[in-house]
C-alpha positions as CSV (number, residue, x, y, z in Angstrom):
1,X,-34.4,7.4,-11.4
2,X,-35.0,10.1,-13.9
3,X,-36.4,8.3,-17.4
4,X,-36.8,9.7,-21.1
5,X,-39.9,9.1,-23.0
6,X,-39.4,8.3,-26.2
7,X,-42.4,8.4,-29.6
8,X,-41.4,7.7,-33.0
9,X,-44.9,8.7,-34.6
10,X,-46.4,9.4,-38.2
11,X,-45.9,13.3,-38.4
12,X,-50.2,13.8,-39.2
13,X,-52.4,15.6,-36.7
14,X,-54.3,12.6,-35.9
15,X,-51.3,11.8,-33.4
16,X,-51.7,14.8,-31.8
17,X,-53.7,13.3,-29.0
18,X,-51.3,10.3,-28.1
19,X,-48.3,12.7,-28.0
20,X,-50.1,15.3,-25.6
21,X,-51.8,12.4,-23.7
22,X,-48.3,10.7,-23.5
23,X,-46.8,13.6,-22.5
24,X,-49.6,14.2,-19.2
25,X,-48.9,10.9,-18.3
26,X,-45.2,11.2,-18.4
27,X,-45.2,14.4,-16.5
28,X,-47.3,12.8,-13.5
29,X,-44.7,9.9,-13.8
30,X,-42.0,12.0,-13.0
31,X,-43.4,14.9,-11.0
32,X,-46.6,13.3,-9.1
33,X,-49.4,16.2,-11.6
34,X,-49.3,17.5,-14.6
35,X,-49.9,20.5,-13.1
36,X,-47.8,23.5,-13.8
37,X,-47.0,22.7,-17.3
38,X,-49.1,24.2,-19.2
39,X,-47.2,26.3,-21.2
40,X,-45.3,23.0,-21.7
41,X,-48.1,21.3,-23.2
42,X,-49.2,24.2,-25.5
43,X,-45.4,24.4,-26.8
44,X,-45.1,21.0,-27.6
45,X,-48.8,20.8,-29.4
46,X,-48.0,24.0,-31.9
47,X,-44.2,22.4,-32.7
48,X,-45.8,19.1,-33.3
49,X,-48.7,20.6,-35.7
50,X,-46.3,22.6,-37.8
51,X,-44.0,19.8,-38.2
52,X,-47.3,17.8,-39.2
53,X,-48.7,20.3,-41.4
54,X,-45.5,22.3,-42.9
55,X,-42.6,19.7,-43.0
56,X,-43.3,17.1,-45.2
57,X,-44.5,18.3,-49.2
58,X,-46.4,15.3,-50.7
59,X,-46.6,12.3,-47.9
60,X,-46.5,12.5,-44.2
61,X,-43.3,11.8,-43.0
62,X,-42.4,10.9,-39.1
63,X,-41.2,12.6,-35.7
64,X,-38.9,11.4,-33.4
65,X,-40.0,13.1,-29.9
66,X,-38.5,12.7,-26.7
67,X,-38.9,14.0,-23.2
68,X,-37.0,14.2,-20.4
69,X,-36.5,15.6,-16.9
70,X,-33.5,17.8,-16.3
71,X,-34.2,18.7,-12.4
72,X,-37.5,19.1,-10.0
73,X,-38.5,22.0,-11.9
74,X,-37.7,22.0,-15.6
75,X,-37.8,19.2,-18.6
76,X,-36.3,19.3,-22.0
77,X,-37.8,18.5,-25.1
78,X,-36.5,17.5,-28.5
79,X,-38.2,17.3,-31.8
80,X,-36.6,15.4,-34.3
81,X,-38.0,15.0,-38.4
82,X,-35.9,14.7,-42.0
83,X,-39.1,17.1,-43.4
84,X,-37.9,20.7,-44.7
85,X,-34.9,22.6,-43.2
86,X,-36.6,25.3,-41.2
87,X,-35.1,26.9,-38.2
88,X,-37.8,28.0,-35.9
89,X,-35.8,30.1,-33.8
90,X,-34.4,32.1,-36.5
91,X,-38.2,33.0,-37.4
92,X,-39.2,36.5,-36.6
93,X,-43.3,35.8,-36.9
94,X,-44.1,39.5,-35.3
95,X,-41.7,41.0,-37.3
96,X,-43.8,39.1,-40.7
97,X,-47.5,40.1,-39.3
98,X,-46.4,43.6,-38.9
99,X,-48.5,43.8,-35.8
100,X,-51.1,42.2,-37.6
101,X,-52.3,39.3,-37.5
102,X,-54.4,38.7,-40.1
103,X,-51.0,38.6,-42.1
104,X,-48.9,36.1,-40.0
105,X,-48.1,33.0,-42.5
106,X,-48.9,29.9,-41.3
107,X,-47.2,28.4,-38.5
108,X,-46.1,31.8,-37.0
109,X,-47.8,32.1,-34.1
110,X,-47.0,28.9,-32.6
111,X,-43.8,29.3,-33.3
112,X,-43.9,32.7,-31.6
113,X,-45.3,31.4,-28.3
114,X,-42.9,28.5,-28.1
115,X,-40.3,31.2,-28.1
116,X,-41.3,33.8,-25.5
117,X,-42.7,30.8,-23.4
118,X,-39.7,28.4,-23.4
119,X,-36.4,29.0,-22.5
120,X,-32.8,27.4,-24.5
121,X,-34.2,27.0,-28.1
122,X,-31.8,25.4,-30.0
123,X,-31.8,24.0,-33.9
124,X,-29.7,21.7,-35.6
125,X,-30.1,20.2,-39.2
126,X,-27.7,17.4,-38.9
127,X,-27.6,14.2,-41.3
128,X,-30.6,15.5,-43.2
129,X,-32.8,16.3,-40.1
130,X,-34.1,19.0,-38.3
131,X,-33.1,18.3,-34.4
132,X,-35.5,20.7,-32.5
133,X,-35.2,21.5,-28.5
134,X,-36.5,24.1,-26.0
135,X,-36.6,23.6,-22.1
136,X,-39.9,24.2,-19.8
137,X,-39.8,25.5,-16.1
138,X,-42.9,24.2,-14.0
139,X,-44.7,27.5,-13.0
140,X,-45.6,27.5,-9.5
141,X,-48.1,25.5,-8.2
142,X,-50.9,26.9,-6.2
């Protein structure tokens, strides 16, 4: 039976290492290795961080995270926080650094990989938060 995971943590980077170790551990759960998800991994690390470090102004707020499996190859994820309406998907970071990157404002190249690496980004700001999500396909296994 296909389950969700489910972490309702304090939006700082000290978390950081439960949500990725959660995450490892969730992805053997459901697919027997970790393996293949790299790109996963990486996604959900740089979306976490800037929520941690961009969303909330004076006092860390929290994220809602959750997980699940959509099929044998691909998982969705969804970020949810009531920090600062920003649309990641609507944020053109190469088109900021002007193909440098010495210029790219914070944040901007994470949110550049999590685009050309995921697939179905979607935002919402509904009820005061911003709702998140992007799918993963497992890359082949060697």
């Amino acid at each position: 039976m296909k389950k969700t995971m489910k972490l309702h943590l304090k939006a700082t980077t000290e978390n950081l290492t439960k949500l990725i170790s959660d995450c490892n551990d969730y992805l053997v759960s459901e697919f027997s290795s970790a393996d293949g998800f790299n790109l996963l991994i990486t996604a959900i690390e740089e979306a976490f961080v800037n929520i941690a470090n961009y969303s909330y102004k004076n006092e860390p707020g929290y994220v809602d995270f959750e997980i699940f499996r959509i099929d044998e190859k691909r998982v969705k994820v969804i970020f949810s926080d009531s920090g600062i309406p920003f649309d990641p998907t609507m944020f053109n970071s190469m088109e900021n650094a002007k193909n440098n990157l010495d210029t790219l404002i914070p944040g901007g190249l994470g949110i550049e990989l999590i685009k050309r690496s995921m697939k179905n980004l979607q935002y919402k700001y509904i009820n005061q938060k911003n709702i998140f999500s992007f799918e993963a396909i497992r890359e082949k296994i060697k």
